[in-house]
C-alpha positions in Angstrom: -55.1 8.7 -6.0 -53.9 10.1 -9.0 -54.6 13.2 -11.3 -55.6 13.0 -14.9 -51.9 12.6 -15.7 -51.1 9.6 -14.1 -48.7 10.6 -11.6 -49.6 11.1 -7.4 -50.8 14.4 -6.6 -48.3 16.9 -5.9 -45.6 15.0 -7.9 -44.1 16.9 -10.7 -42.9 15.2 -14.4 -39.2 14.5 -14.5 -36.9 17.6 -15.8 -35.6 17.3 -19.0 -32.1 16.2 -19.0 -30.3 17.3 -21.5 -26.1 16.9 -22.9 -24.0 19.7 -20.9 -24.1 22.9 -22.7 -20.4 23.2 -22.7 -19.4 24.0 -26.2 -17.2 21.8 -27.9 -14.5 24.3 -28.3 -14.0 23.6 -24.5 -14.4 19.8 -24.5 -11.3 19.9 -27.5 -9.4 22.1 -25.1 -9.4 20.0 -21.7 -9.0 16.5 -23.8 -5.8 17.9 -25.7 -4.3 19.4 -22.2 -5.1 15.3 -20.9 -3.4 14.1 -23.7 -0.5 16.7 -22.6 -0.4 16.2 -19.3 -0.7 12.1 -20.1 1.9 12.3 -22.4 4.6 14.3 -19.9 4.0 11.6 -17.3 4.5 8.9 -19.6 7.5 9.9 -20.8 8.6 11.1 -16.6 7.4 7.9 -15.7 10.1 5.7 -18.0 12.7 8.0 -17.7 12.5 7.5 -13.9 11.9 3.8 -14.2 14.9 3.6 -17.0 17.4 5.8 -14.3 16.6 3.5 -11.5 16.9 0.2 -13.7 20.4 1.5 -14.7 21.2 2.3 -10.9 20.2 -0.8 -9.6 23.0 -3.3 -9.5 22.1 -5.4 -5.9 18.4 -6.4 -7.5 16.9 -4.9 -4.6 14.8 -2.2 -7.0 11.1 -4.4 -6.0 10.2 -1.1 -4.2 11.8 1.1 -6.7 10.4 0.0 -10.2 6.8 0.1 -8.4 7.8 4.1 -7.4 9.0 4.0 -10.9 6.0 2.7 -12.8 3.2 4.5 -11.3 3.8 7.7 -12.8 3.7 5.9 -16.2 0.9 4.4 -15.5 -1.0 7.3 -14.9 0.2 9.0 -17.6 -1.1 6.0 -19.7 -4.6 6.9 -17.9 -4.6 10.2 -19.1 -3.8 9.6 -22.4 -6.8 7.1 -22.8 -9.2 9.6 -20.9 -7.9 12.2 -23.1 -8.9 10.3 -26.2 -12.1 9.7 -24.7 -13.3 13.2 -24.7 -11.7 14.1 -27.5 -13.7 11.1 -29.3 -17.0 12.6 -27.6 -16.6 16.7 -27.9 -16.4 15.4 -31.6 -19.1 13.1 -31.5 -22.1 14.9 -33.2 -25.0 15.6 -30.9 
């Protein structure tokens, strides 16, 4: 039950998938604002954690260096996802 082709009838080939067409102008663009952005919560991140280390004098901060870290954190996350793209938008196709 199959045409000349191969596939069932009625079934059409695959479409051709091809790399997004945004140009790489645009790529550079959105992984230097990650890298930014990344950066800005970094630094946010151990100023707050720094500020609540140098507040905390009854060692109850458990709660507070977690509040304190997580905005690093995620500025370490956008940093490395901003490298990313930036290493593909200059990757040649």
């Amino acid at each position: 039950m199959t045409d000349n082709g191969g596939r069932p009838y009625g079934s059409s080939p695959a479409p051709c998938r091809r790399g997004s067409p945004e140009p790489r102008a645009v790529r550079e663009a959105r992984a230097r604002r990650a890298l930014e952005f990344g950066t800005a919560w970094l630094i946010g991140g151990l100023l707050i954690t720094a500020v609540i280390h140098g507040e905390d004098q009854g060692g109850a901060g458990g709660v507070a260096y977690f509040v304190g870290w997580v905005p690093t954190l995620y500025g370490v996350h956008r940093i490395v996802a901003g490298l990313h793209l930036l290493g593909r938008s200059r990757k040649p196709r």
